[in-house]
C-alpha positions as CSV (number, residue, x, y, z in Angstrom):
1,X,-22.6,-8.3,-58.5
2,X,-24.6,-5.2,-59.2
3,X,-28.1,-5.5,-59.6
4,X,-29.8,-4.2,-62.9
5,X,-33.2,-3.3,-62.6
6,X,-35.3,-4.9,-66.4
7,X,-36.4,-2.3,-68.0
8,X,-38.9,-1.8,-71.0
9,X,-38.4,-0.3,-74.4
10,X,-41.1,1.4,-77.2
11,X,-41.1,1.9,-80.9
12,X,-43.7,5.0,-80.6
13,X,-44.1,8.2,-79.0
14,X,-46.8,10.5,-77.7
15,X,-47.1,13.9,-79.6
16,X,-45.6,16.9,-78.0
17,X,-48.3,19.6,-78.3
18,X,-48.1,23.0,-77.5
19,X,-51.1,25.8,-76.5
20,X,-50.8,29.4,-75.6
21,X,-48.3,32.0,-77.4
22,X,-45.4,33.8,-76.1
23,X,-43.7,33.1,-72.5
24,X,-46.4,31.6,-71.1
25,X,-47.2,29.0,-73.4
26,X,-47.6,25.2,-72.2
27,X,-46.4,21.4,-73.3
28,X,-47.6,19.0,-72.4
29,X,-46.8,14.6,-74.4
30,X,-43.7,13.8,-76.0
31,X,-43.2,11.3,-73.9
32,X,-42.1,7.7,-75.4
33,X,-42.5,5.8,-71.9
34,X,-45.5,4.9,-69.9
35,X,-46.6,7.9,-67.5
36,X,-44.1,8.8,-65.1
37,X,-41.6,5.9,-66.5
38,X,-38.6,8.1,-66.9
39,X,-36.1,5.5,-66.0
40,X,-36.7,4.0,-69.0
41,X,-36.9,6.6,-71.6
42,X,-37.6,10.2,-72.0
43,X,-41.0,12.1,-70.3
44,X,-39.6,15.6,-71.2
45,X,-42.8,17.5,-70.7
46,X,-45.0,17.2,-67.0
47,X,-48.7,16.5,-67.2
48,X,-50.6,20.1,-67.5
49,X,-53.7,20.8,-65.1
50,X,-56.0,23.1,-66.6
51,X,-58.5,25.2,-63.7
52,X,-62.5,25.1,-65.0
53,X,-64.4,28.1,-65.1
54,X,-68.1,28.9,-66.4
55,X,-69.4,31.7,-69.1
56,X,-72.5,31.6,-66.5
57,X,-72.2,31.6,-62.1
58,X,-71.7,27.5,-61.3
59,X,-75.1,27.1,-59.2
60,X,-75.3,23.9,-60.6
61,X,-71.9,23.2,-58.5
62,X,-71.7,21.6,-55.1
63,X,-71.2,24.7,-52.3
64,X,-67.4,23.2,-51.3
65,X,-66.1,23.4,-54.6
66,X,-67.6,26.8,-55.4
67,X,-66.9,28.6,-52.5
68,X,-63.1,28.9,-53.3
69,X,-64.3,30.8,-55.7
70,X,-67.1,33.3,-53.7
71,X,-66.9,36.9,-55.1
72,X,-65.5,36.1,-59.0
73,X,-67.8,33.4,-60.1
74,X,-70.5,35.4,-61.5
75,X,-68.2,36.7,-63.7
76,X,-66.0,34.8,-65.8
77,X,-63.0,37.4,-66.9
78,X,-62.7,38.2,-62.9
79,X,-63.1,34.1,-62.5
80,X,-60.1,33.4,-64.8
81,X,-57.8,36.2,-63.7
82,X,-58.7,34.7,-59.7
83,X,-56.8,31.4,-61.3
84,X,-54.1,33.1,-62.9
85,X,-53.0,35.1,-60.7
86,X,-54.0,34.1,-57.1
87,X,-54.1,30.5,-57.7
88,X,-50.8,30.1,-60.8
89,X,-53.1,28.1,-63.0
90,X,-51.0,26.9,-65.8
91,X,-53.9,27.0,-67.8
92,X,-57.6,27.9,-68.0
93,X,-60.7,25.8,-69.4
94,X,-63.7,27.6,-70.6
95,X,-67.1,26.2,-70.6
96,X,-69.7,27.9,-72.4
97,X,-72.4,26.2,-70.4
98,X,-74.8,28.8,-71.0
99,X,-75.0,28.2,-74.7
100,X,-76.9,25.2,-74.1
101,X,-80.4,25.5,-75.7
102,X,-81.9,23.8,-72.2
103,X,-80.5,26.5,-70.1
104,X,-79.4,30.5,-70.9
105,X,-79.3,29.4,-74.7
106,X,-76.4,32.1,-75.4
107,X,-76.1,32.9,-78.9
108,X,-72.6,32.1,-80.7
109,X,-72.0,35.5,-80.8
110,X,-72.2,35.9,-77.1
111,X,-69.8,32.8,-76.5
112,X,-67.1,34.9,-78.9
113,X,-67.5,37.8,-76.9
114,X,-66.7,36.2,-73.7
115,X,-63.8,34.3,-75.1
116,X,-62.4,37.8,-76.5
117,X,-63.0,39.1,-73.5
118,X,-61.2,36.6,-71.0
119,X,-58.1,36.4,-73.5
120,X,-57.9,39.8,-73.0
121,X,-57.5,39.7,-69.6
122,X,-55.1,36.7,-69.1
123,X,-52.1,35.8,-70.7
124,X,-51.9,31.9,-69.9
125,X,-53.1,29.5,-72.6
126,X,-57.4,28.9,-73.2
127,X,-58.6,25.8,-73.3
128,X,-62.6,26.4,-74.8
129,X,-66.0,23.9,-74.4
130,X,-69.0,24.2,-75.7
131,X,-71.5,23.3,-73.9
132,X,-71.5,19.1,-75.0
133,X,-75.0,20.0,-77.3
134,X,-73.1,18.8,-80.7
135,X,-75.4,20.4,-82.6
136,X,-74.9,23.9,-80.6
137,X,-71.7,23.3,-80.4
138,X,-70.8,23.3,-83.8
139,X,-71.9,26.6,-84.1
140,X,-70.6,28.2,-80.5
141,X,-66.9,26.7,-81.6
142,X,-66.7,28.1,-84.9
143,X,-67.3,31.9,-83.4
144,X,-65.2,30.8,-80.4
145,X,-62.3,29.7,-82.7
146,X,-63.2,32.5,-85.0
147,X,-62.6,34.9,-81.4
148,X,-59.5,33.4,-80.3
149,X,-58.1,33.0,-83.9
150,X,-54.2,33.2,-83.8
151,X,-54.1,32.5,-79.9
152,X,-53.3,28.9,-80.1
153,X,-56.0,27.8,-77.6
154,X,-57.7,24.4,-77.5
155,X,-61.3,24.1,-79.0
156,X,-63.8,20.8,-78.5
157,X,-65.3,19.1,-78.2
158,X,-65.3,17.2,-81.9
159,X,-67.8,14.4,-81.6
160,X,-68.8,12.1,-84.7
161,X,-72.0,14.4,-85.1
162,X,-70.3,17.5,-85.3
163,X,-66.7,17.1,-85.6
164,X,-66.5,18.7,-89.7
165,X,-67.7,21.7,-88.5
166,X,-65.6,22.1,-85.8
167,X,-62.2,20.4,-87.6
168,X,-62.5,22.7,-89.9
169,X,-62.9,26.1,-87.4
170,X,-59.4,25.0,-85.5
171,X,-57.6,24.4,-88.9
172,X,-58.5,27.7,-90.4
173,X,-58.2,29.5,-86.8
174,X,-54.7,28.1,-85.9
175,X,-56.2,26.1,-82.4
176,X,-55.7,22.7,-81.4
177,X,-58.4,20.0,-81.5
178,X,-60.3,18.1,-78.4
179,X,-61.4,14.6,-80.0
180,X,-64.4,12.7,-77.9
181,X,-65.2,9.5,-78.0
182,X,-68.0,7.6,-75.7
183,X,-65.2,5.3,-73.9
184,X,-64.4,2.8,-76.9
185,X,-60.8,2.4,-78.3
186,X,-62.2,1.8,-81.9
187,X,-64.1,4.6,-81.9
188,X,-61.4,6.8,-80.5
189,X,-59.4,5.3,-83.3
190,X,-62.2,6.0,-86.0
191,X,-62.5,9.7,-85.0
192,X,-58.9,10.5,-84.9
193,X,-58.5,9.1,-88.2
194,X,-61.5,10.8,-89.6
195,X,-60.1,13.9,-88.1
196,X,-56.4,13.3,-89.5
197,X,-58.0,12.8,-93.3
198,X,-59.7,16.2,-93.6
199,X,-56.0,17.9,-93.3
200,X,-55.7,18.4,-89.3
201,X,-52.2,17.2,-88.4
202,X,-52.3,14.3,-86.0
203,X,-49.9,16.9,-83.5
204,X,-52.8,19.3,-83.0
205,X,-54.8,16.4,-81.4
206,X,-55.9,15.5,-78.0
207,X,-58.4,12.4,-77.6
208,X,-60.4,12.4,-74.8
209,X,-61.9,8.9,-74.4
210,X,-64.7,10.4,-71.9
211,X,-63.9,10.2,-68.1
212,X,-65.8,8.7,-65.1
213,X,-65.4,9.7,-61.3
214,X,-63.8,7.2,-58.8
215,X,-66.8,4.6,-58.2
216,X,-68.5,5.1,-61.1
217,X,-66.7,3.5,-64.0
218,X,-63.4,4.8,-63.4
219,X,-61.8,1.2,-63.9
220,X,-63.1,1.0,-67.1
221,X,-62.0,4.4,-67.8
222,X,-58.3,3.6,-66.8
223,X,-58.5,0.4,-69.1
224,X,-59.6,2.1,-72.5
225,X,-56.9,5.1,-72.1
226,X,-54.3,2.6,-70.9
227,X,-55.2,0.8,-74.3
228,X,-54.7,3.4,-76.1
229,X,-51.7,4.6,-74.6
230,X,-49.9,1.2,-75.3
231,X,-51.5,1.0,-78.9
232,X,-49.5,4.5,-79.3
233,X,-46.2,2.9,-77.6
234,X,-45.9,-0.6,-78.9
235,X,-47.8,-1.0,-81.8
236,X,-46.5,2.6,-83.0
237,X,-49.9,3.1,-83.5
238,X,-49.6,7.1,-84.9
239,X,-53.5,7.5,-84.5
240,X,-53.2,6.9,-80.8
241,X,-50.3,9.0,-80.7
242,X,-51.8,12.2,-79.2
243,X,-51.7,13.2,-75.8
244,X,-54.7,12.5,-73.9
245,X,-57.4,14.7,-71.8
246,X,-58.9,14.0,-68.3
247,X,-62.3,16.0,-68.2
248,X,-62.5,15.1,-64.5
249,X,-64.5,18.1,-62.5
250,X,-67.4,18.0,-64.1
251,X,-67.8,14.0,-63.6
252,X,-66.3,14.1,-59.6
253,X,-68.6,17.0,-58.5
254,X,-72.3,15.4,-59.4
255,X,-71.7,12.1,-57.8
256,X,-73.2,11.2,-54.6
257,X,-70.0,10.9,-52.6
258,X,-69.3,14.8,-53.1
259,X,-73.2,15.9,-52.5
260,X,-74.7,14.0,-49.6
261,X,-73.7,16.0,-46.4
262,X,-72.6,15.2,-43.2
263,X,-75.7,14.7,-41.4
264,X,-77.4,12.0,-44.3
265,X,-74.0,9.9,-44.0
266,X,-72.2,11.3,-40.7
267,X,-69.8,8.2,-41.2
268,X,-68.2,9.4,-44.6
269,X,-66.9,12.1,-43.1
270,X,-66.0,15.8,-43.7
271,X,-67.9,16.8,-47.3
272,X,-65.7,19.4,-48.0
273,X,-62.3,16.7,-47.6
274,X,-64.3,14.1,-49.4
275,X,-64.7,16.1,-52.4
276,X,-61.3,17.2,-52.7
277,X,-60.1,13.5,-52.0
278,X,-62.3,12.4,-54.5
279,X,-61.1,14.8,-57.1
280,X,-57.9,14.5,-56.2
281,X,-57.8,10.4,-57.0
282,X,-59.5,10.3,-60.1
283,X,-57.1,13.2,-61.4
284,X,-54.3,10.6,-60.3
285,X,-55.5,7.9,-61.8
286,X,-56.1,8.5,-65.0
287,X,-52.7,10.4,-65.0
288,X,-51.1,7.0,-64.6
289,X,-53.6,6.0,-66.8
290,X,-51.6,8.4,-69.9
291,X,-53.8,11.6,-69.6
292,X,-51.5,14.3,-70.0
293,X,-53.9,17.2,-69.7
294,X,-56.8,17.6,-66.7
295,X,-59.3,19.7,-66.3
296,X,-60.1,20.2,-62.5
297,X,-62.0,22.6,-60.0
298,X,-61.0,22.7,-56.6
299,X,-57.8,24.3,-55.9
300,X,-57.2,21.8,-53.2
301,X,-57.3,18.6,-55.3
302,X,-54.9,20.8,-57.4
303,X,-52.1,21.4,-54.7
304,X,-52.6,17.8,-54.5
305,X,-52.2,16.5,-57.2
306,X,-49.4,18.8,-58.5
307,X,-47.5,17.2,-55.5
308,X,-48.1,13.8,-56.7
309,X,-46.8,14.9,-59.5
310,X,-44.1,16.3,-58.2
311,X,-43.1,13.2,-56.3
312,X,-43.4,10.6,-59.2
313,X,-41.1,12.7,-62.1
């Protein structure tokens, strides 16, 4: 007697959402299974990794993680065209960390200049941050949407102190929405509704729940997007329903495990391989968590993670 495997079945789906324009335009959702579940239903889109650049030179970054990237760093069109075309980035995400009032404090009007200028250089979809300074931000996204109007990028992020502001840029600019919550299911809940009622379509929405590096919180990370992803799948919950984000770089890179060098703790090993480990393991994580976009730095952690990837679908 043959031996039939049990196998699970869900009332709702993840959103299937779209960013770039033309032939090089991403998707990444649509997926009505648990990640990488495709024996029981359909997963007809592969998670998207997204490589991070900076409006300003990344000395804030560990040296391993920004020395892949010696020679086009202090320049972010040169920086983004390094990861289209040397390292096949799928994607780009933008931070406009020198808007922030307690460092370069770049005007708005700055922030839309670069934008114009790196989506003139590349022709792979933009994904564009402010600098996480809500009250900034609400300003640096509405030129930054207003730049990229038409292009189909990805603006955020929306937080309950700004998110009106910035709703209403990405509706009247044609761009998809990054929704941030501080790690609570309700609250992601609450700001996707919120969201939904001032006229954005639920499609043009991706929830991050906030992210935490391996070691520091990453189990309760996993936990509140795992919530969410079976609200979306077996309650049919439609306001969980849109794919989720993985901010993971900017968390892995400041932690202690990818800073203290060799000769502080000779017995963790190679810094360089721990960083890259470490990247690498929180990207996978939270992909089986549900996230279906990540945004990552080292190219390394990429290639490794891709495989992952590659092995599980």
């Amino acid at each position: 007697m043959a031996f039939t495997p049990p196998t699970e079945s869900y009332i709702g789906k993840v959103c299937s959402l779209t960013i770039g324009v033309n032939d090089t335009a991403t998707t990444f959702g649509g997926e009505n299974v648990l990640p990488f579940h495709g024996f029981e239903g359909s997963t007809p889109n592969r998670p998207v990794i997204a490589y991070e650049i900076q409006d300003i030179p990344p000395s804030e970054w560990p040296e391993q993680v920004r020395k892949p990237f010696d020679g086009v760093s202090n320049d972010p069109v040169s920086w983004a065209k390094f990861c289209q075309d040397v390292l096949k980035a799928k994607a780009i995400a933008l931070r406009l960390a020198g808007t922030h009032p307690d460092g370069e404090n770049r005007s708005p009007e700055n922030a839309a200049k670069t934008v114009r200028d790196i989506l003139s250089a590349i022709n792979i979809p933009l994904i564009i941050f402010g600098s996480n300074h809500a009250e900034k931000d609400a300003s640096v996204l509405v030129a930054a949407a207003e730049a990229a109007k038409d292009k189909n990028c990805v603006i955020g992020k929306a937080q309950e102190a700004n998110y009106k502001t910035i709703v209403a840029a990405a509706m009247a600019h044609n761009h998809k929405l990054i929704a941030m919550s501080e790690l609570d299911i309700n609250l992601s809940k609450q700001l996707n509704i919120l969201i939904i009622q001032m006229g954005l379509e639920r499609e043009r929405i991706i929830t991050d729940p906030m992210c935490s590096a391996l070691g520091y919180g990453l189990e309760y990370t996993y936990s509140v997007m795992e919530r969410i992803r079976l609200a979306a799948l077996t309650q049919n919950d439609t306001t969980m329903q849109p794919p989720m984000l993985g901010d993971i770089g900017m968390y892995v890179w400041k932690v202690k495990e990818t800073q203290a060098s060799e000769a502080d703790i000779p017995q963790w090993g190679s810094i360089e391989e721990r960083g890259i480990v470490w990247e690498a393991i929180t990207a996978t994580a939270l992909l089986l968590a549900g996230a279906e976009l990540l945004i990552m730095r080292h190219p390394k952690a990429v290639e490794a993670v891709e495989k992952v990837v590659e092995e599980l679908v």
